[in-house]
N, C-alpha and C positions, 0 to 999 in steps of 0.2 A: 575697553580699558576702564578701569578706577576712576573715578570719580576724584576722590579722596588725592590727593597730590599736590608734591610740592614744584612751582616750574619759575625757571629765571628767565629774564631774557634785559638783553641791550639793544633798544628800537633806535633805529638811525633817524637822527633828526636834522629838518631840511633847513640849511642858513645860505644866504648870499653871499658871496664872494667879495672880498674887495678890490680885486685887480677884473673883475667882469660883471657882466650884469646875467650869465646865469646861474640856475638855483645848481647847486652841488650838495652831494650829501655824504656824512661823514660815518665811515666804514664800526662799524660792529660786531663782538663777538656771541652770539647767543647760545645762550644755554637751558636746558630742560631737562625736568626729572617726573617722572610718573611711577608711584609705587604697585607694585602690581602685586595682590594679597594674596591670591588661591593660583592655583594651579592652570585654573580654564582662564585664568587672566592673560597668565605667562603663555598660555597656547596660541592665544588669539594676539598677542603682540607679536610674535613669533611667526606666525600666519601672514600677516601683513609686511612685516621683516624680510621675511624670502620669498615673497610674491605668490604665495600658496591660495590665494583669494584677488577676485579681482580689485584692481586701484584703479580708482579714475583720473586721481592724480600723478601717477605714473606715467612715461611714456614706453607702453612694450620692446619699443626697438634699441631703444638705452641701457635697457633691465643688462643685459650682458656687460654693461661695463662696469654694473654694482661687486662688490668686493665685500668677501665673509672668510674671516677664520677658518670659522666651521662650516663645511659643506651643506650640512642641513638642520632645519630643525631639531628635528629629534635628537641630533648630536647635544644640539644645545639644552633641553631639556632632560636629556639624562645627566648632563655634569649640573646643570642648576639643584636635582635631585639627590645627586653625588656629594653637594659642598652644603645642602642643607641640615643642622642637625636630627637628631632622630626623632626630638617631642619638639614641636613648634604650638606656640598659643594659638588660639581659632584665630585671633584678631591681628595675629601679627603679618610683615609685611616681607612676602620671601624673594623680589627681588625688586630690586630697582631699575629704571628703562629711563639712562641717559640719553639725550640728541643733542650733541654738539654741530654747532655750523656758523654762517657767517653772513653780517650783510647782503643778499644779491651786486649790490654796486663796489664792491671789492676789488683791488686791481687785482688781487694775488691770486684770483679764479683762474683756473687750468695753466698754471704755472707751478712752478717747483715749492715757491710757497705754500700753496694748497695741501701740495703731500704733508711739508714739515710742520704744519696746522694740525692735521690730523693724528701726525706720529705725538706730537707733544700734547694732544690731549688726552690719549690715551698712555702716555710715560705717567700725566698728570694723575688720571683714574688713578694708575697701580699703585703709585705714592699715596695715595689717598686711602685708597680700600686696602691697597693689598696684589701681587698677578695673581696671588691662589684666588683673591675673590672677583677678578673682571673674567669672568664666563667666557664673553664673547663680546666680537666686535664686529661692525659691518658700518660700510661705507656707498651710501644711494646718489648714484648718477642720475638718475632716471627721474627726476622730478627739477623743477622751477630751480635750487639752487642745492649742490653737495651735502650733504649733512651726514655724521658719524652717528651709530646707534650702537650702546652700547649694555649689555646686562651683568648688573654685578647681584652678587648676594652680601646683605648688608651685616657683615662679621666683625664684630667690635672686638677690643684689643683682648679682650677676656673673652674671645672664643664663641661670641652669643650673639643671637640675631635681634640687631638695635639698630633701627632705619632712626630711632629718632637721636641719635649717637650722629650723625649724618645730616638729617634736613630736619632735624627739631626745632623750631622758631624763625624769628624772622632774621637775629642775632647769626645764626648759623648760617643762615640761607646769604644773607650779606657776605659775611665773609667769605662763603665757598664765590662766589660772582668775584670779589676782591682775587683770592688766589688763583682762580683761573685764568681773569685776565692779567693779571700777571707771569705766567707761561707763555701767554702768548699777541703782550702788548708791542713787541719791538717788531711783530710783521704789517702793522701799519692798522689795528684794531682798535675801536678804544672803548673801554665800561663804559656802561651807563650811568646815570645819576646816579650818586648812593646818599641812599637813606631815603628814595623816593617810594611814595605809597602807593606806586601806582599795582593794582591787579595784575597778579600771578593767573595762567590761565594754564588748562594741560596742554602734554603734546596731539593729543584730538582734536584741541581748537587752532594748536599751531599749524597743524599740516592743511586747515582748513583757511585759516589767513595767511599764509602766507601765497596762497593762490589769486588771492583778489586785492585789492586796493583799497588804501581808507575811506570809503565811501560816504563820511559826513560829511567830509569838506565840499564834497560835490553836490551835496540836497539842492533841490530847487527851492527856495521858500515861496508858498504858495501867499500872495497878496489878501489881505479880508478884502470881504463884499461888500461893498458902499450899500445903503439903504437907499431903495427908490423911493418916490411917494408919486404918488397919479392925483394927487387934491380930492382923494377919498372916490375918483372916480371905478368904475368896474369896467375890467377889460374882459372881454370875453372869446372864449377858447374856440377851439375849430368845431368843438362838437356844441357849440351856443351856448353851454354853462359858463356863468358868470366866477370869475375868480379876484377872490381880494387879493389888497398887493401884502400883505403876508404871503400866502399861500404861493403869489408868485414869483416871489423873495426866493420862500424855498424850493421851488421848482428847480428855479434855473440855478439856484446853490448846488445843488444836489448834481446838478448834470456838469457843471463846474469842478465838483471836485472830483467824480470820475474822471471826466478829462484831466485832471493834473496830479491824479493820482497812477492813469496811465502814462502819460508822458516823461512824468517823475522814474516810473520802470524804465520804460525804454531806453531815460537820461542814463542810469544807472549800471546798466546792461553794457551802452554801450563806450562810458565812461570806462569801466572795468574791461571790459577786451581791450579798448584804447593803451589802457594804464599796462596789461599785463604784456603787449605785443612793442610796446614802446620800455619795459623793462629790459624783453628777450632782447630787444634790438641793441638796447647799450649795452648789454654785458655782450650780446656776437663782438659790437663797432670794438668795443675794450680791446677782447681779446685779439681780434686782427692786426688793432694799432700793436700791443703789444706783441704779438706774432712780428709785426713788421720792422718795432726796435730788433728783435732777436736778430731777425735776421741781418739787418744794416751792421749790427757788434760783428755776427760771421764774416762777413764780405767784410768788414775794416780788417778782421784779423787775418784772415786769409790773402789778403792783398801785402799785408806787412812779412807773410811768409813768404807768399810772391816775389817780393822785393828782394829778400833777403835772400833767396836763393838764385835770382837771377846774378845778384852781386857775387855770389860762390861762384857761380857758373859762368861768369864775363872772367873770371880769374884761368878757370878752366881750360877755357876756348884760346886765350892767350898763350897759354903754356904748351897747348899742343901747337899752334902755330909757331913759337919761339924754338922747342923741341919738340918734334914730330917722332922720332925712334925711339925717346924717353916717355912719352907718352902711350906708342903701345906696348911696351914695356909695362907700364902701369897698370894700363887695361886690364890686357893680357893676365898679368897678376890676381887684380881685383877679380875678374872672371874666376879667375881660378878657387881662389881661397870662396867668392857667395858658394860656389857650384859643390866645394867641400863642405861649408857648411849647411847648406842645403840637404847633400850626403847624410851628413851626420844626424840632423834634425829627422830623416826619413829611417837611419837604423834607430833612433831612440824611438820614435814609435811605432814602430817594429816592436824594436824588445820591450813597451812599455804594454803593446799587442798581448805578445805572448805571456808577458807576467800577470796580464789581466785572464787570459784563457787558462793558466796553470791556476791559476787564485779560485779561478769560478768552479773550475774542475774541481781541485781542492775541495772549496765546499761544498758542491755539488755534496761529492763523496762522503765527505764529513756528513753531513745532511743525510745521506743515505743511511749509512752505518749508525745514527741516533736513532733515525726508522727500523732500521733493525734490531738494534739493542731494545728499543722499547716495546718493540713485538715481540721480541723473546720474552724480557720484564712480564708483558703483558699476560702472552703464552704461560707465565708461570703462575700468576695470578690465577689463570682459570684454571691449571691444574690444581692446585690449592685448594681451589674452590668444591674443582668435583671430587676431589676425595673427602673434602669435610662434608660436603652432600654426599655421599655414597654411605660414610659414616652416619648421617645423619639419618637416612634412610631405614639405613637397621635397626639406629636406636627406638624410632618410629612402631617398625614393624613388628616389632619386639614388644611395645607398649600394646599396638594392636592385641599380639596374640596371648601377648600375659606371660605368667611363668609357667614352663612346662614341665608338669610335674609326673605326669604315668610316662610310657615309653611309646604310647602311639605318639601324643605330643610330640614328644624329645624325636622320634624318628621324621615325623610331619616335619616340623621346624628345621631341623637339620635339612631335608630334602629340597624345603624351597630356600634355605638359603644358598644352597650348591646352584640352582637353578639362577636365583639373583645376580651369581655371580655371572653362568655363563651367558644371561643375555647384557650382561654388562661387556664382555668383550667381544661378543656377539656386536654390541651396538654402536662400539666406540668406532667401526669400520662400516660408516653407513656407506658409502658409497657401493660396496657390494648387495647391500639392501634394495637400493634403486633401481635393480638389476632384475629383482624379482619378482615373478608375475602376481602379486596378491591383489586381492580384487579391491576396485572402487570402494566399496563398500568397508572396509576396513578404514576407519575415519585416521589414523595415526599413521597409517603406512601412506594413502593421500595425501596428508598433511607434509611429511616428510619429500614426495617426490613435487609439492608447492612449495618446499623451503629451498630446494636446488632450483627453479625455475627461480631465476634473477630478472625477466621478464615481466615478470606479470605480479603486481602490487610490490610496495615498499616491503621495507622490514620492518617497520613500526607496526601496514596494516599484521601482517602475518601473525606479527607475536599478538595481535589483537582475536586475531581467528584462531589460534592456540590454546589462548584463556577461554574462550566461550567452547572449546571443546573440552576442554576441563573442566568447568562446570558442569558440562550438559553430563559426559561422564559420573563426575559426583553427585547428580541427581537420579542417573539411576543404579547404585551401588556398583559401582566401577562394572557395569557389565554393560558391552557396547554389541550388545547381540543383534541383528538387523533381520527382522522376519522379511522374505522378501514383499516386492510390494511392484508394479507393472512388470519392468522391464530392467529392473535392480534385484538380483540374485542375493540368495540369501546369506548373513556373514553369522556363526555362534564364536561371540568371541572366547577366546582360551586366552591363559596368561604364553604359552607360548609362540602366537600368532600377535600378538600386542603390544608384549612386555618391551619385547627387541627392538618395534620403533620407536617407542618411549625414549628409552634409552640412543639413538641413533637422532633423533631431534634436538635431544640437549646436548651433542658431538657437535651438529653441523650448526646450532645457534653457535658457539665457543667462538667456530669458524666465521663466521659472519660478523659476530656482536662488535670484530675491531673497528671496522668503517664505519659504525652509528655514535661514536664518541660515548661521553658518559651518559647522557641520556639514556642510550640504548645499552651500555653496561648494566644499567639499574632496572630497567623495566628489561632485560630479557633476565639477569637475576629473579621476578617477581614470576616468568613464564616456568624458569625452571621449576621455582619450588612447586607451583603448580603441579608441573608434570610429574614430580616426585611423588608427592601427595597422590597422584592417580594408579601412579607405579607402587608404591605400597598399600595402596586401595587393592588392585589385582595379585598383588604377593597373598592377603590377607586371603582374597575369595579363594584362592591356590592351594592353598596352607590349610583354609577348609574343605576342600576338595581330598587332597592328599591325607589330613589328620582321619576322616570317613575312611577312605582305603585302606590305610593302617589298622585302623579299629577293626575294620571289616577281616583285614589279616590274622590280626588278632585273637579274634573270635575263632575264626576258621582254624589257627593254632591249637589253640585252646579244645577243640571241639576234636581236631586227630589227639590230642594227648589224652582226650576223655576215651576214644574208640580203642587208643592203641590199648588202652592201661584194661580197659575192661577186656579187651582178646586176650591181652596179658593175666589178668583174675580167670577168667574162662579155661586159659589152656595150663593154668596153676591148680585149681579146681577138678580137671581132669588124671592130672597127674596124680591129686590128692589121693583119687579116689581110687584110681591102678594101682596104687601101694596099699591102702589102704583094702580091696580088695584081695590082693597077693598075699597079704598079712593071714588074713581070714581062710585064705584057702589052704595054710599053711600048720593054723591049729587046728583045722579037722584032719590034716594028716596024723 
């Protein structure tokens, strides 16, 4: 904890009685605050709070009847985070750590008092800070005497974190001591001095004194050593050296104040268990005598119902003896009407049964059909999605290929976009995929019969195994070709053996991604475009593949129009020459 803090406290102080001769001592409310400035501060008070660390001062078997708000730390550390602004100074102080509590010699200990101690000091806090800034609250059984622990975040009226708005001087410190005991002077408590100087101490030193007893009053005070004098004679030691009476002053000084500086321990030691086991003892004796009033009030009041009803019932007994026919008559009545009413009590909860089972049904169903609607919503969502990816896709592939401007292009292009399409409906039915025997070695048809095995890894790992095939893909130009290697056959990948799982992974992700929440919305979104990107990676290798064939078409087009056109010149040429001939044999006629 802080160092640094502001702490009050009301010490009970011991006077003599006038009606006895022993010592009594008058009841107190105390109060503490410890500013707690970083984070690792609020951890570690926190820790100690809910028993997350061993206490010595604690008794483990007790610990179950300590009382918290909030079930655990971390609840309370995420709302302290919550009510903190967004920029805070280095130096400043993000929360405060109340410990309200009370005398040990208190009569109001485990009494109803006690509760309404602790309710009004905490009404007290919120009045104070604010409920949006008391965090939390917690109430410890389990040590020497009750005490509330309380963490607020210190939010001034203007919105801003100011501990010294709160416990700024000594002015302020005063008066919070004044207002508190005044919440809670009329349960038999009283302030301490005001205006006294005495030392403010943290709740680290509190939890440490209030363990033991004021051990001044106990000191032994050790006597000074008289000076001997021998008339300057020399005494001499067991091993025959001569010793002055100096020297033998301080010998036996010396052994002297070991012995009573032991005995002083031991005093002290056992002064304190004495103090601490003779405290337990009067707050058990308290609470017994108290226990024993309680009960003598019960047995007074229960005796005066007693009374009262025996006097109903001597009236009773009377009247049946006086009239005996009018009497079961009465009975008989009375029988009748509890036994109806009885009846009646047993159909109301009945029908109070059924309108509980109609209600729950109800929502049940209600509950249902929200599950449903928003699985549809959802379902629409990811259609949306995969057509603006499918869109998105071409626009891609398109960038890829550039503008096609001859007619192998425009044929190529044209060719694997019809193909795009049909392993796109090809792949939207993967479950007929699963069906098909393609080998091991095809890493995306694999992947695809690992994405229906619900067995074996999460869906987080999987879209992790997805991405690294993606990559490793993009590393070797979308070509996933597998020369074989022992006893792994070999795989040449085609966009036709490939494309179609591509497409049938980002189907059965859609299928999946509703039971991973948003998390898994956003990172199997991250898998798809992936897969996208790999899928117009193999469109691209396709498109070159098929634009070569065309050309290749092309050419060969081109090359019959050259043959046909020159057989065509050749048998025009012949023709020429048969006329041309027939001409000439026609002027030598």
């Amino acid at each position: 904890m802080s160092t640094h803090s502001a702490s009050l406290m009301f010490f009970p102080v011991a006077h003599w009685g006038k009606t006895s001769d022993r010592m009594c001592f008058m009841s107190y409310a105390i109060l503490r605050t410890e500013k707690l400035k970083t984070i690792g501060n609020i951890a570690a008070s926190l820790s100690h709070n809910y028993r997350n660390r061993p206490t010595p001062n604690a008794d483990p078997y007790r610990t179950v009847n300590n009382e918290h708000d909030l079930k655990t730390a971390g609840q309370v550390m995420d709302r302290v985070k919550n009510r903190l602004p967004e920029k805070t100074r280095s130096n400043a102080v993000l929360c405060v750590e109340y410990l309200i509590t009370m005398s040990p010699d208190w009569s109001g200990l485990g009494t109803e008092k006690e509760a309404d101690f602790f309710k009004r000091s905490i009404e007290w806090l919120k009045q104070r800070h604010g409920a949006e800034n008391v965090i939390s609250t917690s109430i410890h059984r389990d040590e020497t005497t009750p005490h509330l622990v309380a963490y607020v975040v210190p939010i001034d009226s203007q919105g801003k974190l100011n501990a010294r708005e709160f416990l700024g001087g000594r002015a302020k410190l005063s008066k919070m001591q004044t207002d508190f005991h005044d919440q809670v002077k009329d349960l038999g408590l009283e302030r301490g001095l005001e205006g006294s100087k005495a030392e403010h101490t943290t709740i680290k030193d509190f939890y440490a004194e209030i363990q033991k007893p004021d051990n001044e009053k106990y000191l032994i005070q050790k006597p000074a050593l008289k000076t001997i004098t021998y008339n300057d004679s020399t005494i001499h030691m067991l091993d025959g050296k001569p010793l002055k009476d100096e020297k033998l002053q301080k010998y036996f000084g010396s052994l002297f104040d070991e012995q009573h500086e032991y005995y002083q321990k031991q005093s002290l030691k056992a002064q304190e268990s004495l103090s601490v086991k003779l405290s337990e003892q009067i707050i058990k004796t308290e609470k017994e005598a108290e226990a024993h009033r309680n009960a003598v009030k019960q047995i007074k009041k229960l005796e005066k119902k007693i009374d009262k009803m025996l006097d109903e019932f001597s009236q009773v007994i009377e009247f049946k003896k006086l009239f005996p026919n009018d009497y079961k008559e009465i009975e008989q009545s009375l029988k009748d009407r509890i036994q109806d009413h009885k009846n009646q009590l047993i159909r109301k909860r009945e029908e109070d049964a059924r309108f509980e089972a109609q209600l729950r049904a109800h929502r049940e169903q209600l509950a249902k059909e929200q599950e449903r609607q928003q699985a549809i919503e959802f379902r629409k969502v990811l259609e949306n999605d995969r057509r603006t990816q499918i869109e998105a896709d071409r626009a891609h592939l398109w960038d890829k290929v550039g503008e096609c401007t001859t007619e192998p292009e425009k044929l190529a292009y044209n060719a694997i976009q019809s193909k795009l399409e049909g392993v796109i409906r090809e792949g939207a039915n993967y479950t007929a995929l699963l069906d098909n025997n393609e080998p091991t070695t095809n890493p995306y048809a694999e992947i695809l019969r690992l994405m229906n095995d619900r067995e074996v890894y999460d869906f987080k790992k999987k879209l992790e195994i997805i991405l690294n095939q993606c990559a490793d893909s993009k590393s070797k130009d979308y070509d996933d070709t597998f020369r074989s290697w022992g006893t792994r056959p070999s795989y040449y990948d085609n966009f036709d053996s490939s494309a179609k799982y591509i497409v049938a992974i980002q189907s059965i992700i859609d299928d999946q991604v509703q039971e991973g929440g948003v998390w898994a919305y956003e990172k199997a979104n991250e898998v798809k475009r992936a897969l996208s990107d790999v899928l117009v990676g193999k469109c691209k290798n396709e498109y070159d593949v098929l634009l070569i064939d065309e050309k290749s078409k092309e050419r060969q087009s081109k090359y019959n129009e050259s043959v046909e056109l020159s057989n065509k010149n050749q048998l025009d040429s012949g023709v020429y020459f048969e006329e041309q001939k027939k001409k000439g044999n026609d002027f030598e006629m």
